[in-house]
C-alpha positions as CSV (number, residue, x, y, z in Angstrom):
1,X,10.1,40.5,-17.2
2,X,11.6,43.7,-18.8
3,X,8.0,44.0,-20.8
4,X,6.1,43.7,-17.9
5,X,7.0,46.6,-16.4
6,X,4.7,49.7,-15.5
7,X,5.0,52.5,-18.3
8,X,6.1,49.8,-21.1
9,X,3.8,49.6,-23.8
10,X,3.9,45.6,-23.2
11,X,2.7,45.8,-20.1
12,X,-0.8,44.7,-18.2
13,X,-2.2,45.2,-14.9
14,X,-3.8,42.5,-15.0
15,X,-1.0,40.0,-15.9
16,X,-0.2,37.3,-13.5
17,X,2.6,34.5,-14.1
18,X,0.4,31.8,-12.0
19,X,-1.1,29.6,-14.5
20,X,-4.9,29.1,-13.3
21,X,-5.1,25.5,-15.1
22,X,-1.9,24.3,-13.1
23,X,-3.4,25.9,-9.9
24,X,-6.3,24.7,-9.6
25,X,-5.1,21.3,-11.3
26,X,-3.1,20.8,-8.4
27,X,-5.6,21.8,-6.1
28,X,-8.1,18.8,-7.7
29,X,-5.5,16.4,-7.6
30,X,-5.0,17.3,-3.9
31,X,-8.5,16.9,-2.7
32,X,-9.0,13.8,-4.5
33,X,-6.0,12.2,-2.4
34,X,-7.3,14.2,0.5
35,X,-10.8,12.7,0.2
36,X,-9.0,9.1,-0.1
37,X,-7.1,9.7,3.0
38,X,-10.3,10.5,5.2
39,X,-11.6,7.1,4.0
40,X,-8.5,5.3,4.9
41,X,-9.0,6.5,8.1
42,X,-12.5,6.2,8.6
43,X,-11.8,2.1,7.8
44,X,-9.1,1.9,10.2
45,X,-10.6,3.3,12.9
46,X,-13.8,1.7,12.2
47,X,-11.8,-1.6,11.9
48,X,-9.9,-0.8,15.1
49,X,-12.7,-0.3,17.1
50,X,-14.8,-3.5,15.8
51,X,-11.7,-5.7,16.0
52,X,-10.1,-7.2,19.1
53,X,-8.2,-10.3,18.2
54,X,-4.9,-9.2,19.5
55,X,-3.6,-12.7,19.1
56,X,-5.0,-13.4,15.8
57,X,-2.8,-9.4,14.9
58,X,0.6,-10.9,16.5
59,X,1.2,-13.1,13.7
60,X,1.7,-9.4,11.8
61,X,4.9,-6.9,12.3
62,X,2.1,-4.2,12.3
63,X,-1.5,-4.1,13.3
64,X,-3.3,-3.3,9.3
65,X,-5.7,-1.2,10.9
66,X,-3.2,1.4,12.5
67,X,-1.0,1.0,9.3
68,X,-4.5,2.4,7.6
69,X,-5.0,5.4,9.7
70,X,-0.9,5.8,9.7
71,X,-0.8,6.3,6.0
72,X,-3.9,7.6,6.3
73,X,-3.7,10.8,8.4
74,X,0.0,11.4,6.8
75,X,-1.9,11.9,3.2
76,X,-4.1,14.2,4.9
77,X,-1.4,16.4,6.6
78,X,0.4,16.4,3.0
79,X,-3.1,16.7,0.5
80,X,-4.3,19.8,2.9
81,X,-0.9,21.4,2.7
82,X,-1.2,21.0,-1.6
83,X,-4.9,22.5,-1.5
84,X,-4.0,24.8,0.9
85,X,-1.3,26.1,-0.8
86,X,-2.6,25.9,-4.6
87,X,-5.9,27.9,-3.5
88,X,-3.6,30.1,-1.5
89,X,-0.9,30.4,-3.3
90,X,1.1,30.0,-0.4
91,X,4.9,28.9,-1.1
92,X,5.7,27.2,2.8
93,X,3.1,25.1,2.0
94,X,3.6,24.3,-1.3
95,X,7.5,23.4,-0.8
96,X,6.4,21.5,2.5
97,X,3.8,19.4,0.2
98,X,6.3,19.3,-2.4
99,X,9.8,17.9,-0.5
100,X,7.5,15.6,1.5
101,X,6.4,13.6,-1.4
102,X,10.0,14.1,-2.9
103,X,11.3,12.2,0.4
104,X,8.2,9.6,0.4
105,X,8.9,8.7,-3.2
106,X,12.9,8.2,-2.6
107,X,11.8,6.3,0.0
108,X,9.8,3.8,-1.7
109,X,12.4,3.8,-4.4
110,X,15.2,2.9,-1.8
111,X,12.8,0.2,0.2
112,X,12.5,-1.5,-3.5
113,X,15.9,-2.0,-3.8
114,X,16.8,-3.5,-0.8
115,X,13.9,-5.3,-1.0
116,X,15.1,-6.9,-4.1
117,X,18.8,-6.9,-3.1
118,X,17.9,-8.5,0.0
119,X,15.3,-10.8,-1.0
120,X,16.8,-14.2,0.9
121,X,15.8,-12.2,4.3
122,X,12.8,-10.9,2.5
123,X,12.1,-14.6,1.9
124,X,12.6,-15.2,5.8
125,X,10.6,-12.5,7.4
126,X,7.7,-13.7,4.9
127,X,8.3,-17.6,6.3
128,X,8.0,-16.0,9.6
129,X,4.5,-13.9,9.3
130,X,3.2,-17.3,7.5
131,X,4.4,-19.5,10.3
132,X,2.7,-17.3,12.6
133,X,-0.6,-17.0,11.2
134,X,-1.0,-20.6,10.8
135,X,-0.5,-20.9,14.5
136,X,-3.3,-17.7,15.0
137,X,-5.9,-19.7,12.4
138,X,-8.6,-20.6,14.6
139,X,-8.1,-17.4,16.6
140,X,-9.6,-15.0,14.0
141,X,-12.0,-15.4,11.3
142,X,-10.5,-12.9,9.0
143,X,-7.5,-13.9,9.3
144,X,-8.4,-17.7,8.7
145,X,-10.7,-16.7,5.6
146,X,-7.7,-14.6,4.7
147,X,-5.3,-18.0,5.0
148,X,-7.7,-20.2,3.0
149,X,-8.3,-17.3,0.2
150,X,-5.2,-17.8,-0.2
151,X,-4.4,-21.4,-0.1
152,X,-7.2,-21.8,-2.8
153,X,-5.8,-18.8,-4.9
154,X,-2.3,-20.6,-5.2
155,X,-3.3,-23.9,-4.5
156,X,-1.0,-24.8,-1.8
157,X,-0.8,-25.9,1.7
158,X,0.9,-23.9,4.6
159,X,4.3,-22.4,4.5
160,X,6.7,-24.4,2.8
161,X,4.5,-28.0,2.5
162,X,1.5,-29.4,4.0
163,X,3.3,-30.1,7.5
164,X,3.5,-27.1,8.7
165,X,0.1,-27.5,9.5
166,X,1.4,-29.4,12.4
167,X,2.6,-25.7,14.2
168,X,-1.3,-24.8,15.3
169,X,-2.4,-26.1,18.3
170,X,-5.7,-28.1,17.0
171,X,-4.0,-29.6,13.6
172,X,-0.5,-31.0,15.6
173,X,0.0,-34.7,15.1
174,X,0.9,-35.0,18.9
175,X,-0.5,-37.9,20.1
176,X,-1.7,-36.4,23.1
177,X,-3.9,-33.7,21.0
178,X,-7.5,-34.0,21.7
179,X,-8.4,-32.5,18.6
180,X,-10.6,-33.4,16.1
181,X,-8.8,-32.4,13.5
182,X,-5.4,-33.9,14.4
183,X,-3.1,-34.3,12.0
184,X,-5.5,-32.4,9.6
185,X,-5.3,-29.6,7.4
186,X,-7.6,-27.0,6.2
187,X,-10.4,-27.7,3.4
188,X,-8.3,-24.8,1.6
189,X,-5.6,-27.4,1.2
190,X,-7.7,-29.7,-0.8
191,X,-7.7,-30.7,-4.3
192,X,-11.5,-29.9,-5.1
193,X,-12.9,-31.0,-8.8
194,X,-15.4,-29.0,-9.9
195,X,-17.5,-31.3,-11.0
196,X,-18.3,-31.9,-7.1
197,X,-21.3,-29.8,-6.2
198,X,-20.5,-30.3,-2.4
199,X,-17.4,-29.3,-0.9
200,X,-16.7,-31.7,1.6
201,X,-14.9,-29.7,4.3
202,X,-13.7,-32.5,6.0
203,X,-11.1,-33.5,3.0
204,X,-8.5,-32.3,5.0
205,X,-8.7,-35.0,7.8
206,X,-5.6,-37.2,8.6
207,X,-4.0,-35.7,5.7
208,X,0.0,-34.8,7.8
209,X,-0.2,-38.5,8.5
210,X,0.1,-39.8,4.4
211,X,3.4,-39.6,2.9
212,X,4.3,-36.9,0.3
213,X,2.9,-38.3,-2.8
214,X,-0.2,-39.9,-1.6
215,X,-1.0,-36.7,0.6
216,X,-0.7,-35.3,-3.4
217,X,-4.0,-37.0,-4.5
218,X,-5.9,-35.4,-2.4
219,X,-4.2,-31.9,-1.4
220,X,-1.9,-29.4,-2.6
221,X,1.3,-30.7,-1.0
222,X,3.4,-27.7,-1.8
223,X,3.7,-24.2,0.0
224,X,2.5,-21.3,-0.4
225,X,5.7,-18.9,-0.3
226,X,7.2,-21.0,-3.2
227,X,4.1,-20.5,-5.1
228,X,3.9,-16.9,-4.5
229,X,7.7,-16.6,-5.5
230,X,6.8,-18.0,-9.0
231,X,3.6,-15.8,-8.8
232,X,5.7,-12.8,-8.5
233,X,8.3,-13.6,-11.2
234,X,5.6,-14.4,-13.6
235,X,3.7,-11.6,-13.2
236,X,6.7,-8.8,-13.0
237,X,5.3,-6.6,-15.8
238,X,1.7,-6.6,-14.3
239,X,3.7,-5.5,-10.6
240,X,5.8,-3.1,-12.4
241,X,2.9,-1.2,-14.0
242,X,1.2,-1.3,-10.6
243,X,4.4,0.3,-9.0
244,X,4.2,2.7,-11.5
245,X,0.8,3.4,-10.6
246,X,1.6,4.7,-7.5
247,X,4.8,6.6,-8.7
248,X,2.9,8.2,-11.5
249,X,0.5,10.3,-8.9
250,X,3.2,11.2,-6.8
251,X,5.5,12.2,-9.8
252,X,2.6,14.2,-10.9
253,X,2.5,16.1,-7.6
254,X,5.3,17.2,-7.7
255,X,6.2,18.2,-10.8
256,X,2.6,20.3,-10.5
257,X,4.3,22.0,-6.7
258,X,7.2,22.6,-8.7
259,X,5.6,24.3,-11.3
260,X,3.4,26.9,-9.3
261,X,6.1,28.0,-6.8
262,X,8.5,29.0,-9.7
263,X,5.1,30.8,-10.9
264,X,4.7,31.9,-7.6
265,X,7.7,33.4,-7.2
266,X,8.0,34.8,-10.3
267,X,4.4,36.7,-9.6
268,X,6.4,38.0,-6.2
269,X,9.6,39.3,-8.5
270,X,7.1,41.0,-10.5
271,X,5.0,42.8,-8.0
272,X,8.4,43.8,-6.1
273,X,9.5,45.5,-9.4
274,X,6.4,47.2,-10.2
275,X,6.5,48.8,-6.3
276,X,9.8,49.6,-6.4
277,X,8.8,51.7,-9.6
278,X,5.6,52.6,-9.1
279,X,7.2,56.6,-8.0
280,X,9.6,56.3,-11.4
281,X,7.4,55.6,-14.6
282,X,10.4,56.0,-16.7
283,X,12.5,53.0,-15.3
């Protein structure tokens, strides 16, 4: 800084440690997440307000529409503090933007770990959320075009095999179950060849009462968590490079925070010096 200061030949008035491209960088990468989060919220009020199938929602731990506005409104608080701050060159907000999205990504990198560490209870709250939604299928369109998007994607059949079917209400095999589709399972379940032009809808009928392997000539007899396990552990690198998707932005941000309030306060040490001086042209 010794160059810098007033009466050195080296220095310039007009000098500024503050790097406009990392300024205003920041400040585009801000408003870009800041414009995403005032969608996300948009949705999930919008699908809050439209939606009222509280029992079809019970079969989650939380409600996707609140998660939405959740994660939603907390990008906004921490984008408007980063634009905020870059435009402003304002250091509380940068370090608040800054440590927040230091603490968010430790987070995630902590819930990853125990996610894979604890992946048997992982496995069970999974069975769980599964279980339920079978049991909410008829109670919620989405949710049952959700449950048969998936059924088809995998090609399986409820939670662990084709029974579990027997949990909702209208597919049971109780005797007593007035039900039209006793004993049934979903179309999604079936085996459909694609030479058929029409999907008959009704392969699913009677299918809980066939034993294993002759249930197996007409519909996918296995479940769907198993098939998503092997999903998972066949597709690790495409997962990993999505996980490193999200890191990348956030690892971006800060380093970009970081960057500008070391300029920042280097601009500050400067202007102090240069005040302190300003009487003395010889120091």
């Amino acid at each position: 800084m010794a160059d810098r200061r007033r009466g050195t030949p080296g220095y310039d008035e007009d000098f500024t440690y503050v790097s406009p491209v990392v300024k205003y960088l920041l400040f585009t990468f801000n408003f870009i997440f800041w414009i995403i989060a005032l969608v996300m919220v948009s949705i999930g009020m919008y699908a809050r307000m439209t939606k009222h199938a509280e029992a079809a929602l019970a079969c989650l731990t939380v409600d996707p529409s609140i998660m939405l506005m959740v994660v939603g409104v907390l990008m906004f608080i921490l984008t408007f503090c980063g634009c905020v701050g870059a435009l402003r060159e304002n250091i509380c907000l940068l370090q608040t933007f800054c440590i927040s999205l230091t603490v968010i990504f430790i987070l995630q990198l902590i819930a990853g770990i125990l996610g894979f560490i604890f992946s048997d209870t992982a496995r069970s709250k999974v069975t769980d959320m599964i279980n339920n939604a079978i049991i909410h299928y008829r109670d919620d369109i989405d949710l049952q075009n959700l449950i048969d998007f998936g059924q088809m994607e995998f090609d399986c059949c409820g939670g662990v095999m084709y029974t579990d079917w027997s949990q909702n209400m209208y597919f049971n095999c109780n005797i007593v179950n007035p039900s039209t589709e006793r004993c049934s399972v979903p179309f999604s379940c079936c085996i459909i060849s694609k030479e058929k032009v029409v999907v008959n809808t009704m392969c699913g009928k009677g299918m809980q009462e066939l034993v294993y392997h002759e249930a197996g000539n007409h519909i996918n007899t296995n479940g769907c968590i198993d098939k998503m396990v092997n999903w998972i552990h066949s597709n690790l690198f495409l997962l990993g490079g999505v996980a490193l998707g999200l890191a990348i932005p956030q690892l971006v941000g800060i380093l970009l925070s970081q960057i500008l309030i070391n300029q920042i306060k280097d601009q500050i040490e400067l202007q102090n010096y240069n005040f302190n001086h300003r009487s003395d042209p010889w120091n």
